[in-house]
N, C-alpha and C positions, 0 to 999 in steps of 0.2 A: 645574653641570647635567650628569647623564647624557650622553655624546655622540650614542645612540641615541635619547635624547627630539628631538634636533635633527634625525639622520635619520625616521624614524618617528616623528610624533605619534601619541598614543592616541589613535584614531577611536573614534565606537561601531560596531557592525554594523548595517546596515541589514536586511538578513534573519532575523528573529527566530526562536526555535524553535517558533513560531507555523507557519512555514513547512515547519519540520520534520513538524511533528503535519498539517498539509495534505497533504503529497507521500506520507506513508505509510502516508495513511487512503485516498486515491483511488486509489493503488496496491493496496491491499486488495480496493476496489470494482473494480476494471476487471479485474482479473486473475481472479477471483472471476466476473466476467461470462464472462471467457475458457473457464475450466473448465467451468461451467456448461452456455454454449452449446455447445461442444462434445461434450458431452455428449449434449446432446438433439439435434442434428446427427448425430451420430456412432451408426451401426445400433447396438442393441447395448447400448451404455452408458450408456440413461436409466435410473439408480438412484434411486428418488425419496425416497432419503435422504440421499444426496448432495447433490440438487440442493434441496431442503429447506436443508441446510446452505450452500452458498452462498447461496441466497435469501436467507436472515438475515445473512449475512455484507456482501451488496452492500444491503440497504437499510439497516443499522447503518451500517456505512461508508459510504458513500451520502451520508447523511443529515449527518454529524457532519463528511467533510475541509470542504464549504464555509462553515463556522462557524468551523472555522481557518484559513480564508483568508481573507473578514472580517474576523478578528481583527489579520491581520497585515498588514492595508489602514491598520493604526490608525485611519483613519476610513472605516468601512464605507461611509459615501454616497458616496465617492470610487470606489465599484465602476460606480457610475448614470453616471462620464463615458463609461469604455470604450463604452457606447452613444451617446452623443452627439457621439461625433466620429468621422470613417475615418480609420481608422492600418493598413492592413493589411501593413507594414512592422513590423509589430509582434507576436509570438505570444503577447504577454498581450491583447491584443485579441482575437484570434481565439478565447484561451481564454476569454474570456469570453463568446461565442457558444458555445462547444465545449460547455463546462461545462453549463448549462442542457437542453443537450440529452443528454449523455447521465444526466442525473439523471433527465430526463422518462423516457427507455427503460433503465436502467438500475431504474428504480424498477417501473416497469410489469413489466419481468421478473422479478423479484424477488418482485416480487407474484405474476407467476400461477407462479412454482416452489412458493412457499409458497401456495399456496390450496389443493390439492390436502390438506395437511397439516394447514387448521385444521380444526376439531372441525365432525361436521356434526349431532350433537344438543347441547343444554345440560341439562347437568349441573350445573354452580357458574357462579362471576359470568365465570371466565375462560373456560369453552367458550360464555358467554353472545356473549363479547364476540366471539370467534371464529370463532361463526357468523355473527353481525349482518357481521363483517367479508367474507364471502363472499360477499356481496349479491344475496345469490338461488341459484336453480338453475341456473347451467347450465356449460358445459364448456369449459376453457381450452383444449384440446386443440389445437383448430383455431388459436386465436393464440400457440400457444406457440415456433413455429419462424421464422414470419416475425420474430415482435416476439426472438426469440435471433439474428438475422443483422442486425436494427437494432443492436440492442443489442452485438452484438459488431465490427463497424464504429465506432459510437460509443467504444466501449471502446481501441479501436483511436487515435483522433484523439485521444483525452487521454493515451496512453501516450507519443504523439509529440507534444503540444503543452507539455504536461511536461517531457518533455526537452530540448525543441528552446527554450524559455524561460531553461531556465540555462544550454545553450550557447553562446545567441546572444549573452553578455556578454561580449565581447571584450576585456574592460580585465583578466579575471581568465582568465591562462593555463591555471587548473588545473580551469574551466569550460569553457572554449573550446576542445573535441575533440568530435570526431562519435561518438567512442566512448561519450560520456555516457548519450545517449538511451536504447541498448540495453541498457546499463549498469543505467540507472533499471526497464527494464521488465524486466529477468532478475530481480533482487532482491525487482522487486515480487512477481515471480509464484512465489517462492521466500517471500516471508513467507506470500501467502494460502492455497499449500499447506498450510503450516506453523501457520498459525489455524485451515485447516478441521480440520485433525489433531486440534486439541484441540479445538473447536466438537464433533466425534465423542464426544469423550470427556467433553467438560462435558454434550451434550445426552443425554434420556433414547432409550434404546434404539441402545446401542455397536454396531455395524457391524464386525465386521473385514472384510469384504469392503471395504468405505470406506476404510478404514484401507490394506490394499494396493494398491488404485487411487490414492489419495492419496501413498503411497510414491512410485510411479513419477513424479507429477507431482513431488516434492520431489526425487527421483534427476536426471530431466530439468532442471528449471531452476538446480540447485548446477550439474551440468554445464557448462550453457549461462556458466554466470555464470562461473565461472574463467576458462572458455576468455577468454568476452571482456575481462577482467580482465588474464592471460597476452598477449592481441593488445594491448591497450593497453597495456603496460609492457613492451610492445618494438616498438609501431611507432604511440605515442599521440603524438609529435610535442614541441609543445612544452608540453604537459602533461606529460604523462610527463616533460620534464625539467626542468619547474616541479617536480615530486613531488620528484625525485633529485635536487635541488640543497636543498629544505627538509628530506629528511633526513637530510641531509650535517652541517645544523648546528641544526636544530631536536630540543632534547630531547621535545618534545611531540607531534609529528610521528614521532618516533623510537618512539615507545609506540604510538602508532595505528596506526603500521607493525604492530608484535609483535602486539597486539592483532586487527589484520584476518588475519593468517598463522594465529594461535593459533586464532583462530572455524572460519575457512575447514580447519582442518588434524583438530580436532574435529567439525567436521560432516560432514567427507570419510571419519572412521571410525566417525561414528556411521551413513551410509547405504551405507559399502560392506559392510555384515554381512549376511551369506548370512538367517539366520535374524534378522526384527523381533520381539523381545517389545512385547509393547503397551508396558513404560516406557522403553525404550530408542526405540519411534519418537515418546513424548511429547518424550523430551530432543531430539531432533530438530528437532522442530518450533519445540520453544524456541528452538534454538539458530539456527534460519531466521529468525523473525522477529528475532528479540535484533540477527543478523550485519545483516537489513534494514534495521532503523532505525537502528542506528549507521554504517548506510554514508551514509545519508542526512544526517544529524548531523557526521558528517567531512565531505560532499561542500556541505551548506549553511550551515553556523556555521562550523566549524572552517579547513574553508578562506578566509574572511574575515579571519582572520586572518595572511593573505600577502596584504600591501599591494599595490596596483595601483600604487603610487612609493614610491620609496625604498626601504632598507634593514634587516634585520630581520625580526619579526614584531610584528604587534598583538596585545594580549593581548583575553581574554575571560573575564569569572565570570559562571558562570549566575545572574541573579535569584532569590530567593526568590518574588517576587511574580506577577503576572499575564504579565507576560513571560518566566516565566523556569519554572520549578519550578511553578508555584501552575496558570500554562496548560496544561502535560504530563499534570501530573495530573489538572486538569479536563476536557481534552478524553477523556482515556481514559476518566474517569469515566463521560462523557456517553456515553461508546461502548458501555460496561457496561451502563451502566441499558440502552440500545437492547435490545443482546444480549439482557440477562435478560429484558422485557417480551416479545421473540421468542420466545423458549425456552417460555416460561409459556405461550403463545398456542397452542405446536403440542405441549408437552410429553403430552398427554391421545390424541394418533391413534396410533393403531397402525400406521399406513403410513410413520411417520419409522422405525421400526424396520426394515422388510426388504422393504415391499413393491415393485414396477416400476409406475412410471409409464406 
């Protein structure tokens, strides 16, 4: 026998990539929330093709992370205890109050970004449905700023109850840094730029004015994210030398290394370029979200595979099946079909092209 089968049994992982497709669909939604509000907050920068675009961004996403949380409850009715008992020793407890509420104002804003966008006569079966969905005459205007400071407080509580969930597990050193949280929400808010980018450029009527306000939010949070990246790999404690000791002798760890340096080194000269052509800041965007959810993938699979005892690593091969490969695909799928039903709903107004809010 092996001598490492006697240090190291093959465990499974308990964290699926169920949990992966969770953490970087409601990072989508909530940072998406962030830009959004601020927006309509902020004198000046209500673009209501922008905020059009977030809109469908946070009720797709919205809609689809807690379907991959569910899924990676393995049994979804085991969601109904977190209500029936007080654990608030707990931030999966608490997320699960969290959660419900900002779906309720995350969804509600979402809405009236896009209502402004859907169609206000019927032409075909889809401006039919688009009106029917505005439910009458009258004016979001007046709810659009209180229900953006719910909504962005909300956004706020699942970006820290997210993160503050898989630091709280103390058995796994490479979890267990305060640095994680802000970690989780730089990346997030580094993918949802990087969706709205191309959200501009799948939906009908291209925006470059969008396209350079979006720029800056992708300049701003790669920023943010190194820096706190660089703080945590010289003062992350005993994370940071949980990292530096698995890639001292882990070869698979040793590639995830290369791999996060190469992303982070390509994205850093695809946004330091004075002049963005529009395919150079699609690659961008690509390469935000691509950098997002494999940091998520290293920080919740891959890490699993550094034993909380013994010696070694545990190994991991992605399923073909519902857990594994078959779930990735279907949650994004499901994310798709949202997007394009959005897209179709507002594709026909003239106002997602250039109008202000």
């Amino acid at each position: 026998m092996d001598i490492k089968e006697l240090l190291t049994p093959d465990f499974a992982i308990t964290w699926l990539p169920w949990a992966v497709q969770y953490f970087f669909l409601i990072g989508l939604a909530y940072t998406s929330v962030w830009i959004a509000a601020i927006a309509v907050l902020w004198p000046g920068q209500r673009q209501q093709r922008l905020l059009t675009l977030c809109g469908s961004l946070i009720f797709s996403a919205a809609i689809v992370a807690p379907v991959a949380l569910l899924a990676d409850l393995h049994q979804p009715l085991r969601a109904w205890h977190f209500y029936m008992q007080l654990r608030p020793d707990s931030w999966m407890w608490f997320g699960a109050w969290l959660l419900p509420l900002f779906m309720g104002s995350g969804l509600l804003f979402g809405y009236l970004l896009l209502r402004p966008s859907l169609p206000t006569t019927a032409t075909d079966r889809w401006s039919q449905i688009g009106c029917w969905l505005r439910f009458g005459r009258w004016s979001e205007k007046p709810l659009l700023k209180p229900v953006a400071v719910l909504a962005f407080l909300s956004a706020c509580s699942i970006a820290l109850y997210t993160g503050m969930e898989t630091m709280a597990v103390q058995a796994r050193p490479l979890w267990h840094s305060h640095w994680l949280p802000p970690l989780f929400a730089a990346s997030a808010l580094l993918a949802g730029s990087g969706m709205l980018v191309w959200l501009n450029f799948l939906f009908k009527g291209h925006n470059t004015n969008t396209d350079r306000y979006l720029l800056l939010w992708l300049r701003a949070a790669f920023t943010l994210f190194g820096l706190l990246l660089i703080g945590w790999a010289l003062a992350g404690g005993k994370s940071a030398a949980e990292a530096r000791l698995l890639l001292s002798h882990s070869p698979t760890w040793q590639l995830a290394a290369i791999w996060v340096l190469s992303t982070l080194a390509v994205l850093a000269l695809l946004l330091a370029t004075s002049r963005q052509p529009h395919w150079l800041l699609l690659l961008a965007g690509f390469a935000a979200v691509h950098l997002a959810w494999g940091f998520r993938w290293l920080v919740l699979i891959q890490a699993q595979t550094d034993p909380k005892y013994g010696a070694g690593t545990y190994f991991y091969e992605l399923p073909w099946g519902p857990e594994g490969l078959l779930g990735i695909l279907g949650t994004f799928g499901l994310w798709l079909a949202l997007i394009t039903l959005i897209s179709e709903l507002v594709r026909q107004t003239a106002i997602t092209q250039e109008g202000a809010a």
